[in-house]
N, C-alpha and C positions, 0 to 999 in steps of 0.2 A: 463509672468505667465498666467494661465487658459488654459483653454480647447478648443481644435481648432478642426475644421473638414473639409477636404479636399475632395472636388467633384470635379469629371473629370465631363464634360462636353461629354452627350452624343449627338454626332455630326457625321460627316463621317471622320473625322480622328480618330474616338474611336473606329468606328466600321473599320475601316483599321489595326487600331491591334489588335481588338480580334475578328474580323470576317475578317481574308482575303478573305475568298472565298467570301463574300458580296462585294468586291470591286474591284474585278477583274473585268475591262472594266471599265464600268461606277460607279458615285457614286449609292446607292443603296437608294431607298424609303426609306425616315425612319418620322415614325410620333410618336407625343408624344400623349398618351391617357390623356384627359385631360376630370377630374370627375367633371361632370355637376349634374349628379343623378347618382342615382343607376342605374347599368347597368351593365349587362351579356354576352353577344354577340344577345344582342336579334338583330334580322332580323328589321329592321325600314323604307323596303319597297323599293321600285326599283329607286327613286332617290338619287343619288352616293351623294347629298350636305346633306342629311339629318345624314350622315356618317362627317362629317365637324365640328362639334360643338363639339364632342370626342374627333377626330383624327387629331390633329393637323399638317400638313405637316412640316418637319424641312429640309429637300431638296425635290428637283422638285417643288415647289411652285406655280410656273407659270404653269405646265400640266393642262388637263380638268380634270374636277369632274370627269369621268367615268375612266380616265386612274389613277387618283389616289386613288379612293375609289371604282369603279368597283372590284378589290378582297376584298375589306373588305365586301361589300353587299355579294359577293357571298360565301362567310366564314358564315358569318351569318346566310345567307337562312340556305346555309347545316345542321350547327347546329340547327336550329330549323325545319328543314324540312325533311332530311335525313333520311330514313328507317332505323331500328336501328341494320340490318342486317349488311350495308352499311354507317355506320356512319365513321367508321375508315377511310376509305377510300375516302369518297365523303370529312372529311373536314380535313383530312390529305394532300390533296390537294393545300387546301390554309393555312392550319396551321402546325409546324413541332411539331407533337405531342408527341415525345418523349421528347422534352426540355418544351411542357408543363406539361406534366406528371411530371417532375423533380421536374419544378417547384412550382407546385401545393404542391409535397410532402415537399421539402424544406421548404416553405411559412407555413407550415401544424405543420415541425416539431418544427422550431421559433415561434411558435404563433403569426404569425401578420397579426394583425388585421387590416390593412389598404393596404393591397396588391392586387396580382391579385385576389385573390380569397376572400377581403376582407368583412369586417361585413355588410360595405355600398355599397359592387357590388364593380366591379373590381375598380383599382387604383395602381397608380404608375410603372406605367411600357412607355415603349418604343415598339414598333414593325416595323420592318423591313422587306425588302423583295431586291431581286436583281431583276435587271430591265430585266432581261429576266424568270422570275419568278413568278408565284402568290401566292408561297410558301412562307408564312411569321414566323421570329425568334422571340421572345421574348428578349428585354433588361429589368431586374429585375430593379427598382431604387427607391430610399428613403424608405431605413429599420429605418425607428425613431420609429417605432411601431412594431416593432420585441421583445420578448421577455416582450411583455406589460402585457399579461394576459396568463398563464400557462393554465386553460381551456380552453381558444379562441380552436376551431375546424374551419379550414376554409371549412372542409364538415361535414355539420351539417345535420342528419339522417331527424329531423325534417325537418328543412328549404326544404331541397332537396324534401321528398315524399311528402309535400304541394303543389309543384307546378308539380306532375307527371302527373296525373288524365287531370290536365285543357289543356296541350300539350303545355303549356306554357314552352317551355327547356330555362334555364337560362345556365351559363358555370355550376355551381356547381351541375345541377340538369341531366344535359346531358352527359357531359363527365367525373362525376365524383361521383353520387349518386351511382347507378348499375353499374359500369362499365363493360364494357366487358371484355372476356376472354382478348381480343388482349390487351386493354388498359392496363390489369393487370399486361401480359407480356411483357409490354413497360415500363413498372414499375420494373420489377424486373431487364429487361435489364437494365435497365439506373442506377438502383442506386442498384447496387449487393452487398455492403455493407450494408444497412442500412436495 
């Protein structure tokens, strides 16, 4: 009797069956984001260990700091550095921005409040990349705060044009306050029912 709940473990046999193409050749980067503070993709500056205390590695372990967190620093400059001409593009690069866009809106349409795009800065997820690659996926994980609060907005109009002015770009305030034309229609590609 009672209520039980089953979690797969996300590891590189998780991602071998719902990401083949992650696992063709070698196992694939995968780190868990682990919420220390709030936090955005802000840029945290050119040494790859200051990236270390988020990003936890769950394979390649033993690489150097610059092979496993050298694309995450350069993900981050772009978001915060990137012309906003050229934002698509410079962080499409190292992020697959139509499964964030997805994501974002899923997170958005559940109300939860403890995700990527959560009330306290990102949280519970997974990111991955293939070792020939600096193009990283997103693994969504721990919905216990999904459907928490029917207001919850994870792009919040306020929150977002607070931090436009200072060129302080958070994830919520960059790729997701104004978004651009392109982002709009990565949006309607990806999810043409909703």
């Amino acid at each position: 009797w009672g209520a039980y709940v089953l979690v797969e473990s996300v590891d590189a046999e998780f991602l071998a069956r719902v990401a083949p193409e992650a696992t063709t050749g070698a196992v694939p980067y995968l780190f868990e984001y682990r919420w220390t503070r709030s936090y955005g993709l802000d840029y945290l500056g050119e040494d790859p260990l200051a990236y270390a205390d988020l990003f936890e590695p769950r394979t390649h372990d033993a690489e150097s700091a610059e092979v496993l967190y050298g694309p995450l620093r350069e993900l981050t400059r772009q978001v915060e550095d990137a012309p906003d001409e050229d934002l698509e593009s410079a962080v499409g690069a190292y992020l697959d921005l139509d499964q964030f866009v997805r994501a974002a809106a899923i997170e958005n349409f559940v109300a939860d409040i403890d995700g990527l795009l959560g009330s306290w800065g990102m949280n519970n997820f997974y990111l991955y990349r293939t070792t020939t690659s600096t193009r990283a996926r997103l693994v969504p994980w721990e919905k216990d705060s999904a459907f928490n609060d029917a207001r919850h907005r994870t792009v919040d109009p306020l929150r977002t044009r607070r931090s436009r002015p200072t060129r302080h770009w958070d994830t919520r305030s960059r790729l997701t306050a104004r978004p651009s034309p392109g982002i709009c229609a990565r949006a309607r590609r990806s999810m043409p029912s909703l």
